[in-house]
PDB file of N, CA, C, O and CB in Angstrom:
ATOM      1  N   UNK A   1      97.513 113.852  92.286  1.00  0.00           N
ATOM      2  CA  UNK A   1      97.718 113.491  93.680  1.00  0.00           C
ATOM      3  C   UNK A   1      98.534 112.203  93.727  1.00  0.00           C
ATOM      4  O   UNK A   1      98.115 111.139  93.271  1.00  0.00           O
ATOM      5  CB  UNK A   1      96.358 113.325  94.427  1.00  0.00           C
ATOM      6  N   UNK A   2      99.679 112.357  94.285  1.00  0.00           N
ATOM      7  CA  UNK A   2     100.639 111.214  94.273  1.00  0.00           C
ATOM      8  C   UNK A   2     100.205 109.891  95.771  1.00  0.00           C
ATOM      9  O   UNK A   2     100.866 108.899  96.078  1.00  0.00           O
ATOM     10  CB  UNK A   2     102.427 112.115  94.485  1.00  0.00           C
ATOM     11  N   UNK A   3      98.877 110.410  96.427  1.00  0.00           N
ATOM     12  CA  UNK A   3      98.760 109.439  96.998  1.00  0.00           C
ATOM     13  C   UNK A   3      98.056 107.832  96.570  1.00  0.00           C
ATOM     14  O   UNK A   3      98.290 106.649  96.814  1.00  0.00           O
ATOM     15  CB  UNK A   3      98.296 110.020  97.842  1.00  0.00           C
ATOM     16  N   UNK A   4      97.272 108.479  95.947  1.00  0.00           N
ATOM     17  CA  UNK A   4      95.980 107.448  95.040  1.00  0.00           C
ATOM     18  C   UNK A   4      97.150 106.189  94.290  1.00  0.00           C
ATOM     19  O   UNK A   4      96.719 105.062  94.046  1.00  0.00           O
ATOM     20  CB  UNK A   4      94.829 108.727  93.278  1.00  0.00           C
ATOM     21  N   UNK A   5      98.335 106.490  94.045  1.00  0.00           N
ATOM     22  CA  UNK A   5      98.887 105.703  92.762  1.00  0.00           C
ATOM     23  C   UNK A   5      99.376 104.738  93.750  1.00  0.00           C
ATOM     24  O   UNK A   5      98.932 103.593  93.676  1.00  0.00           O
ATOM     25  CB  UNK A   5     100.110 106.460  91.584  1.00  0.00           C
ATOM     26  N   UNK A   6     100.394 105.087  94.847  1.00  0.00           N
ATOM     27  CA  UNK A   6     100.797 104.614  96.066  1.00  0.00           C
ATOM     28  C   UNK A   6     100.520 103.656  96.625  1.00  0.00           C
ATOM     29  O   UNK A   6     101.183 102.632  96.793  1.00  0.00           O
ATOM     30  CB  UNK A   6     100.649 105.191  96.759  1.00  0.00           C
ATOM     31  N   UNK A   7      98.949 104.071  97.142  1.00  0.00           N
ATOM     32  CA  UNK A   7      98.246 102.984  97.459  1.00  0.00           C
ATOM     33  C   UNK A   7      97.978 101.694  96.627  1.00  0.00           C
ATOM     34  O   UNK A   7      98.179 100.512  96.906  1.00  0.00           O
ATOM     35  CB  UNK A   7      97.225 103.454  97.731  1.00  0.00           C
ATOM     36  N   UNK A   8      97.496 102.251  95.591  1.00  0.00           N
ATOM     37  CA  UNK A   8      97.474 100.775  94.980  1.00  0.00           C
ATOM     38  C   UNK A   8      98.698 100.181  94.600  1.00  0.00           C
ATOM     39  O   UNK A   8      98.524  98.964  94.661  1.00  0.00           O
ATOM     40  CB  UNK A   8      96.685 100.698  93.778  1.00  0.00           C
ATOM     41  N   UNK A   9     100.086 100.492  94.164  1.00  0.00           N
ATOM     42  CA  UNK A   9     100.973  99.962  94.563  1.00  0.00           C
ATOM     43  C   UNK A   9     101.542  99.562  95.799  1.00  0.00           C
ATOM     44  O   UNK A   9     102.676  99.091  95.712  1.00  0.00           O
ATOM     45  CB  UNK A   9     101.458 100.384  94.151  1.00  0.00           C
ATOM     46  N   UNK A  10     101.133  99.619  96.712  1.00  0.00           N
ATOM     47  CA  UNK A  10     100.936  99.536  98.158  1.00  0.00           C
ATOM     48  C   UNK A  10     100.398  97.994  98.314  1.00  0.00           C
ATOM     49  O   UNK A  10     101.101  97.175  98.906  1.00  0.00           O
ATOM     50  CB  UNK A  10      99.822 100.759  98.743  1.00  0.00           C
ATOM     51  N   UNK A  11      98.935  97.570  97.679  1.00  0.00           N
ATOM     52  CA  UNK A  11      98.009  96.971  98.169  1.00  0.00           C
ATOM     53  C   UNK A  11      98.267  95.764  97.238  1.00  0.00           C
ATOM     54  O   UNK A  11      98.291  94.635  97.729  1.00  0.00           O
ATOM     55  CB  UNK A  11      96.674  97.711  98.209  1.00  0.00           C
ATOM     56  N   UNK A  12      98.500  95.992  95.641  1.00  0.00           N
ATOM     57  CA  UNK A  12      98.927  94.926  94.801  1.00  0.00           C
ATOM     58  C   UNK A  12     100.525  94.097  95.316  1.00  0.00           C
ATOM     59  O   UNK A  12     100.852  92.967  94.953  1.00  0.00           O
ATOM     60  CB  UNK A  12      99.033  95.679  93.258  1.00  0.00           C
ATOM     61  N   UNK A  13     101.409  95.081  96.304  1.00  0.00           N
ATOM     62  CA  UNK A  13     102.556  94.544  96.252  1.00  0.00           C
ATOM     63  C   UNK A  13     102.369  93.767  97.663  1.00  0.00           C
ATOM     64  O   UNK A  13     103.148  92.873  97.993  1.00  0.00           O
ATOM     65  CB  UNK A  13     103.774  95.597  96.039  1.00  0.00           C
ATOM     66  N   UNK A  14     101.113  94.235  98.590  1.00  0.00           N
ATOM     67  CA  UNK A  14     101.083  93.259  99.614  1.00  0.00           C
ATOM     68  C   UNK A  14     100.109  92.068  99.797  1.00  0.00           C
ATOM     69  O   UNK A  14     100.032  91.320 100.772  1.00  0.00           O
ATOM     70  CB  UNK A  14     100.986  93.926 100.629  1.00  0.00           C
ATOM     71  N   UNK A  15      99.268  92.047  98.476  1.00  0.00           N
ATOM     72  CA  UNK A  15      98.802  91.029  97.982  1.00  0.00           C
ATOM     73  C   UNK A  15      99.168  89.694  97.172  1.00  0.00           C
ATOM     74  O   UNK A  15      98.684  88.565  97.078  1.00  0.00           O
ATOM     75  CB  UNK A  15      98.243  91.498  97.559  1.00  0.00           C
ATOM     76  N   UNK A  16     100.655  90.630  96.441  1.00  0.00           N
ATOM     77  CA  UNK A  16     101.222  89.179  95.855  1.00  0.00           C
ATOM     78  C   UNK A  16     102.189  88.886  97.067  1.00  0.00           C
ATOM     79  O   UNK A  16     102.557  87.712  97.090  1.00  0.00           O
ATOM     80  CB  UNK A  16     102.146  89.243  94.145  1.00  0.00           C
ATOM     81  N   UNK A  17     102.571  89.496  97.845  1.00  0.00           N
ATOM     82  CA  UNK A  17     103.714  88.872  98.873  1.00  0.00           C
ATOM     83  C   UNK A  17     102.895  87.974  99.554  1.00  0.00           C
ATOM     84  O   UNK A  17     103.429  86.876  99.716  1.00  0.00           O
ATOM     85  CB  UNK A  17     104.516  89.947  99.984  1.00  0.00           C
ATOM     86  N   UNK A  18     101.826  88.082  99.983  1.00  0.00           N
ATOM     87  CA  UNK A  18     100.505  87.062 100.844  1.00  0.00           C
ATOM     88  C   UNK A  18     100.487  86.175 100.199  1.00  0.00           C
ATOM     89  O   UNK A  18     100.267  85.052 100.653  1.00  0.00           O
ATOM     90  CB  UNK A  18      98.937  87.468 101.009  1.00  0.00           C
ATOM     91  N   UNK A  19     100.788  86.496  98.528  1.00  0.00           N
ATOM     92  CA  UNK A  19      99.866  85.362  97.999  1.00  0.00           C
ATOM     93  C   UNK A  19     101.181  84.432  97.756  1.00  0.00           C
ATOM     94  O   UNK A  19     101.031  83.212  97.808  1.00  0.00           O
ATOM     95  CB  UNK A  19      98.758  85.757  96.463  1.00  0.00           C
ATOM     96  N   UNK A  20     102.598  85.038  97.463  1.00  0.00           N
ATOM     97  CA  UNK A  20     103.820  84.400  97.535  1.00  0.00           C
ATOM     98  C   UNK A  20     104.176  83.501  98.909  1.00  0.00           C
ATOM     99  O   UNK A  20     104.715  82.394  98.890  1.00  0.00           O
ATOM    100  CB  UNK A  20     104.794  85.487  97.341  1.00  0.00           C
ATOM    101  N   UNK A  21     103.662  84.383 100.342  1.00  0.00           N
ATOM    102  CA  UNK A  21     104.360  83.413 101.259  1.00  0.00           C
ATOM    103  C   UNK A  21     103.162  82.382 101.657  1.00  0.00           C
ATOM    104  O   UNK A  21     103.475  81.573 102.531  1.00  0.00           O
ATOM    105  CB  UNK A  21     105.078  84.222 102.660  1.00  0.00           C
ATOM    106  N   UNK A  22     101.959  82.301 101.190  1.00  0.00           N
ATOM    107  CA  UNK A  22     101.334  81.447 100.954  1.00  0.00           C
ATOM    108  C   UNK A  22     101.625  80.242 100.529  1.00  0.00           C
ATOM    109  O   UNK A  22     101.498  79.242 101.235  1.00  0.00           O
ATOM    110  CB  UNK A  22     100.776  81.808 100.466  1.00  0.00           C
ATOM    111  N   UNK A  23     102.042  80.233  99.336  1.00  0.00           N
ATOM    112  CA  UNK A  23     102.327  78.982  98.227  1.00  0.00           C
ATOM    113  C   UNK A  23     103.802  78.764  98.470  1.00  0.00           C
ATOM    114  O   UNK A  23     104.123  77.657  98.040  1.00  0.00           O
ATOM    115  CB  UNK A  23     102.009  79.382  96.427  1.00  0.00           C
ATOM    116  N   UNK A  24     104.236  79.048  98.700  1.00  0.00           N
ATOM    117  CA  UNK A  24     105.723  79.111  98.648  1.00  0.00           C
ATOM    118  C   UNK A  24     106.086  77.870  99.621  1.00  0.00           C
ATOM    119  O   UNK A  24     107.310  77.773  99.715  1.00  0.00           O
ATOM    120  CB  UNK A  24     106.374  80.672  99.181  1.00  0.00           C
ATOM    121  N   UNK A  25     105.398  76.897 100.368  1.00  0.00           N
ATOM    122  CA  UNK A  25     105.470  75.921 100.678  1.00  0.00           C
ATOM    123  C   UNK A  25     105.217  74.806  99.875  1.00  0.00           C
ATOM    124  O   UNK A  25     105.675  73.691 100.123  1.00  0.00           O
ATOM    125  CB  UNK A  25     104.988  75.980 101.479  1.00  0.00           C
ATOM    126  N   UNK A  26     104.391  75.114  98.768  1.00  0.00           N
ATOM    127  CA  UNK A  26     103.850  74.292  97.767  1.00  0.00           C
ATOM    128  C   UNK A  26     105.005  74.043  96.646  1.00  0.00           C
ATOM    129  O   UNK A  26     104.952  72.962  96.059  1.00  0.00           O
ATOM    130  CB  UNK A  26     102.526  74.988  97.173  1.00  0.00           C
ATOM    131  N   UNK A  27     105.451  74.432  96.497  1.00  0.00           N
ATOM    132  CA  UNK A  27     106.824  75.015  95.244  1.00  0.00           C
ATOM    133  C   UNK A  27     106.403  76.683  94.386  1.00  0.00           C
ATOM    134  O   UNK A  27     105.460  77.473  94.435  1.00  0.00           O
ATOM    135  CB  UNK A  27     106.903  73.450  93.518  1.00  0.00           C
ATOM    136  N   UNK A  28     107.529  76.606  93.750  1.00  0.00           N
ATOM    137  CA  UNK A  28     107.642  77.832  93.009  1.00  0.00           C
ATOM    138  C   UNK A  28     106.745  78.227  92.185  1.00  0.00           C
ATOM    139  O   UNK A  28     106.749  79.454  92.085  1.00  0.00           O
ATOM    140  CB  UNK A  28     108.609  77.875  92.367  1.00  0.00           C
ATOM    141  N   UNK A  29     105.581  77.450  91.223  1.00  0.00           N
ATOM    142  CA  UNK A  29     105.200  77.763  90.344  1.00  0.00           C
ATOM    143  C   UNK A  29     103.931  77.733  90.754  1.00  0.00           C
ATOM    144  O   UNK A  29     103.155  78.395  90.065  1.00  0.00           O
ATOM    145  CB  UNK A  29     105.610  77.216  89.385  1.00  0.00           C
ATOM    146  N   UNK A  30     103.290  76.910  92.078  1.00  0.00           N
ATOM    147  CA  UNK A  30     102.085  77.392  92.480  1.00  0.00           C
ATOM    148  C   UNK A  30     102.348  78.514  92.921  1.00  0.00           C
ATOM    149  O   UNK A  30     101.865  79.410  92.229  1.00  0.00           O
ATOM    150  CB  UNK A  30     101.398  76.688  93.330  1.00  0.00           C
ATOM    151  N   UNK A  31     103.270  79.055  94.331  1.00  0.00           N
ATOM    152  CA  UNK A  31     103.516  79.998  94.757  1.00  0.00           C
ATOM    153  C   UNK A  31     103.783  81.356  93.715  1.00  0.00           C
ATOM    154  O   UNK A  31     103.942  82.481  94.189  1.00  0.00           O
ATOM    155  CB  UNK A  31     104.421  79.583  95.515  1.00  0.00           C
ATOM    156  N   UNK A  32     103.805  81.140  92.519  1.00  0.00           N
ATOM    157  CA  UNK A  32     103.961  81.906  91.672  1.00  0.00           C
ATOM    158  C   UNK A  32     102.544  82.617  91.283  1.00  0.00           C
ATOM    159  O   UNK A  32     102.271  83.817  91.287  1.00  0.00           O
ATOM    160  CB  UNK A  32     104.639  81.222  90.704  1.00  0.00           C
ATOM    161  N   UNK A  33     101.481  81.150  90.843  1.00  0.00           N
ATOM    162  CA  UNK A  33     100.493  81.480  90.368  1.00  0.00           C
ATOM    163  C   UNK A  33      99.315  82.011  91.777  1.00  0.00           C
ATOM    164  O   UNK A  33      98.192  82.491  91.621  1.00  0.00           O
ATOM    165  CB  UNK A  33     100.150  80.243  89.416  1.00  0.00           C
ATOM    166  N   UNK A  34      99.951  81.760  92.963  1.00  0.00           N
ATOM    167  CA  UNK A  34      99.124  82.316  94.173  1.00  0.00           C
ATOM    168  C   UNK A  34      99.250  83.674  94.149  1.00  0.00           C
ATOM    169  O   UNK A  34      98.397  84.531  94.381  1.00  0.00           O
ATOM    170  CB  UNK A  34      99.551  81.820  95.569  1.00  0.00           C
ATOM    171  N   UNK A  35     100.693  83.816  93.766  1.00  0.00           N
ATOM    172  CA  UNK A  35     101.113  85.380  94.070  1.00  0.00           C
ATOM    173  C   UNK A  35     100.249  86.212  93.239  1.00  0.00           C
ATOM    174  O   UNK A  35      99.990  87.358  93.606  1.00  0.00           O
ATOM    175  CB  UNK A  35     102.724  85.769  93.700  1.00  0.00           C
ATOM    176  N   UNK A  36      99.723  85.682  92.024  1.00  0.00           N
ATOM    177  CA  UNK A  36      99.999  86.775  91.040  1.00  0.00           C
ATOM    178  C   UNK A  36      98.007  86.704  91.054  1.00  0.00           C
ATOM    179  O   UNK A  36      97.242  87.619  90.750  1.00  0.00           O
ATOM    180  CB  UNK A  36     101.264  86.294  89.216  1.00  0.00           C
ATOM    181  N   UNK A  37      97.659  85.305  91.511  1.00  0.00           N
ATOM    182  CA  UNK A  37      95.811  85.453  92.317  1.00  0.00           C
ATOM    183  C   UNK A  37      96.164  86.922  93.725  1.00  0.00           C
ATOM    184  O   UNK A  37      95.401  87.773  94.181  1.00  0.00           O
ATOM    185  CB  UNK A  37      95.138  83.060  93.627  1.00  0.00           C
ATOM    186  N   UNK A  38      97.330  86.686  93.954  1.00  0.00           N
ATOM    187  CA  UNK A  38      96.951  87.713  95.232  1.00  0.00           C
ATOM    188  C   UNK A  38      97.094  89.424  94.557  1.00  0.00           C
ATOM    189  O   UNK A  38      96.646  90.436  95.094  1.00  0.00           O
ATOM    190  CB  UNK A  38      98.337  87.413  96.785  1.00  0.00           C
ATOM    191  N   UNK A  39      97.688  89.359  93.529  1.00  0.00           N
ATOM    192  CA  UNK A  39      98.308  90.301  93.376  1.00  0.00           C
ATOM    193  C   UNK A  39      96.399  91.196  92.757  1.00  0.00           C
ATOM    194  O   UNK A  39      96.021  92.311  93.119  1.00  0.00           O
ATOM    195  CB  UNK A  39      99.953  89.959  92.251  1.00  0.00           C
ATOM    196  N   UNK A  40      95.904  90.589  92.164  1.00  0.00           N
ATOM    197  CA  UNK A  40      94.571  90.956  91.631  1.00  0.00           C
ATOM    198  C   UNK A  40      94.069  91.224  92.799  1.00  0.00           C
ATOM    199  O   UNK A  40      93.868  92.406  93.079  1.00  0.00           O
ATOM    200  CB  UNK A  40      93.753  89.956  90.799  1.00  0.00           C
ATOM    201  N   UNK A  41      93.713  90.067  93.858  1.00  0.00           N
ATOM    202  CA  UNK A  41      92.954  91.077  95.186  1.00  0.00           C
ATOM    203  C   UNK A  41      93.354  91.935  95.434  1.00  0.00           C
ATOM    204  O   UNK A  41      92.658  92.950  95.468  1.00  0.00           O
ATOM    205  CB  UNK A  41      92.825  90.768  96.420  1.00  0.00           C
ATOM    206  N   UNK A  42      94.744  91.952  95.748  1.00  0.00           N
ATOM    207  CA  UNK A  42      95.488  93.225  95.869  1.00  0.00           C
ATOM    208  C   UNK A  42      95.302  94.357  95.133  1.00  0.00           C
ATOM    209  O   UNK A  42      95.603  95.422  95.671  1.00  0.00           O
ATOM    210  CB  UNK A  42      96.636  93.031  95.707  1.00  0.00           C
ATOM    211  N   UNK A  43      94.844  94.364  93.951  1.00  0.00           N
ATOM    212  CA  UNK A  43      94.178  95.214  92.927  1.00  0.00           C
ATOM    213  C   UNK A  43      93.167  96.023  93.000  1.00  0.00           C
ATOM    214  O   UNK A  43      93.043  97.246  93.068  1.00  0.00           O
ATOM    215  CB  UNK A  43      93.828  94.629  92.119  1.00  0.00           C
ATOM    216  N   UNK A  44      92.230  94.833  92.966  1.00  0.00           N
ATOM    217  CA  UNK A  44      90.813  95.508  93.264  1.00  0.00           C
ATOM    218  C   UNK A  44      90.642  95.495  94.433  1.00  0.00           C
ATOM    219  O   UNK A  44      89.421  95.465  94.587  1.00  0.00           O
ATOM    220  CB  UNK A  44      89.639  94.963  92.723  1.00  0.00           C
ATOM    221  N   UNK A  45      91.522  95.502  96.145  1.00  0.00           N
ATOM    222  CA  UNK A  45      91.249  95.942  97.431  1.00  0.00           C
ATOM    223  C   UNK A  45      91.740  97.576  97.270  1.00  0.00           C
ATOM    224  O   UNK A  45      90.956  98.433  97.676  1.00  0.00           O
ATOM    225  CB  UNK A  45      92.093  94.966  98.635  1.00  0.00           C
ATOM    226  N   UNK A  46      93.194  98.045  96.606  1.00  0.00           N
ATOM    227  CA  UNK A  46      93.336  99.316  95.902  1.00  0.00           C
ATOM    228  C   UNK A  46      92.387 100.054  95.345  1.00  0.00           C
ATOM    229  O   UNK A  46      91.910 101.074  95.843  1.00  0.00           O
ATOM    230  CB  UNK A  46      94.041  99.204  95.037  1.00  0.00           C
ATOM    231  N   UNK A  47      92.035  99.481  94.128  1.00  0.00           N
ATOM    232  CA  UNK A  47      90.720  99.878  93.685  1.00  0.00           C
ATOM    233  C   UNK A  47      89.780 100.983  94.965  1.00  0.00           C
ATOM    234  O   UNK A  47      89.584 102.183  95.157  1.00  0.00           O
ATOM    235  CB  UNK A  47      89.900  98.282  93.372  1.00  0.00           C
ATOM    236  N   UNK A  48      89.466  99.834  95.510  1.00  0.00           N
ATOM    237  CA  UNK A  48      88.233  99.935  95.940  1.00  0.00           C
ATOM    238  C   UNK A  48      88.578 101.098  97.112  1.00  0.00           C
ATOM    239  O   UNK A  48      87.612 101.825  97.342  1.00  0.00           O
ATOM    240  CB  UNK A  48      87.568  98.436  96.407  1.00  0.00           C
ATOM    241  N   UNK A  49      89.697 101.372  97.830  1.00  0.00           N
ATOM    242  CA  UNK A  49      90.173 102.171  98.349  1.00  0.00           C
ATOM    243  C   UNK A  49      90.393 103.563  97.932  1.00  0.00           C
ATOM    244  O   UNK A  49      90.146 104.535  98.645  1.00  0.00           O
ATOM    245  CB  UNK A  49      90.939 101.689  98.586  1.00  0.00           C
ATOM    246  N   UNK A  50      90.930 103.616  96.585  1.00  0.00           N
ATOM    247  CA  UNK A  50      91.198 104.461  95.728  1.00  0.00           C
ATOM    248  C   UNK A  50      89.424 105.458  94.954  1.00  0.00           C
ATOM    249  O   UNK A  50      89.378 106.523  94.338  1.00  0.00           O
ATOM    250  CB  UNK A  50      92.193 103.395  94.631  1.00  0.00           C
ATOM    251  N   UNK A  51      88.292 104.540  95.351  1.00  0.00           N
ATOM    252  CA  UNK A  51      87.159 104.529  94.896  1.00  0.00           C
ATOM    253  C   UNK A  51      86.404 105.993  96.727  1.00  0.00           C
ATOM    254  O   UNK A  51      85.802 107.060  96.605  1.00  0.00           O
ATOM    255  CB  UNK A  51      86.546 102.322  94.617  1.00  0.00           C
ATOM    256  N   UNK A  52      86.728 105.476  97.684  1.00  0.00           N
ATOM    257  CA  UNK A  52      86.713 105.777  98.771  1.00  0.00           C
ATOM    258  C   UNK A  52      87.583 107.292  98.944  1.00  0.00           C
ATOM    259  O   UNK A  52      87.142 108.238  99.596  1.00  0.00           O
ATOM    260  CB  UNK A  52      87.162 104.575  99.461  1.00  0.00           C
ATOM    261  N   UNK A  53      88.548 107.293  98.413  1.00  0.00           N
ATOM    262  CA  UNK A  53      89.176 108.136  98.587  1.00  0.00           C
ATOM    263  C   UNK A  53      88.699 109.441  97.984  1.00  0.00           C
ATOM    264  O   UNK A  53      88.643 110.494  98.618  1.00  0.00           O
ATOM    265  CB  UNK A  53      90.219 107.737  98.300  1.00  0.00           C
ATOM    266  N   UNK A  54      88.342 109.290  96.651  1.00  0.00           N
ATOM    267  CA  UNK A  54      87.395 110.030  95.884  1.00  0.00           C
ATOM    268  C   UNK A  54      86.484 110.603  96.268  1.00  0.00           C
ATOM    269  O   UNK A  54      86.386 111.768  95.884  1.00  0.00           O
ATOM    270  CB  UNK A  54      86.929 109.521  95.164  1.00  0.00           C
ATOM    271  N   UNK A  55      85.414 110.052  97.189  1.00  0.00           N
ATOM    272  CA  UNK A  55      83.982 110.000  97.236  1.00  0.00           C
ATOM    273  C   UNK A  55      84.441 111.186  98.699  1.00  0.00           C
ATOM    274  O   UNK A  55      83.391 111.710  99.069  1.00  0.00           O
ATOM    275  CB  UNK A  55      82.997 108.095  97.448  1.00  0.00           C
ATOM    276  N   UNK A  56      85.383 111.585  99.365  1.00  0.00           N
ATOM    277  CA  UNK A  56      85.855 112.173 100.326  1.00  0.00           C
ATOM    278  C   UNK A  56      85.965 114.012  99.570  1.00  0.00           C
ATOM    279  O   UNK A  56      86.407 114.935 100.254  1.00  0.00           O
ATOM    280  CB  UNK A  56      87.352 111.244 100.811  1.00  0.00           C
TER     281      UNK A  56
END
């Protein structure tokens, strides 16, 4: 099922952009290391979606 993969590329890529335009006032290399903290929520919010989707 090509939706499940989607999503979590979906959710990791709008987690590091949050976590990019976050920091990105701070400079580059926090905004870097925010992105890539967001990119994990972004992960396991996929996850956990992807977990949901299943149970359907």
């Amino acid at each position: 099922m090509v939706i499940k993969p989607l999503v979590l590329m979906i959710t990791v890529m709008l987690g590091a952009w949050f976590g990019w335009m976050v920091g990105r006032p701070l400079g580059i290399m926090i905004a870097y290391f925010i992105a890539v903290a967001g990119a994990s929520v972004g992960l396991s919010i996929g996850r956990l979606i992807q977990h949901q989707m299943d149970d359907d």
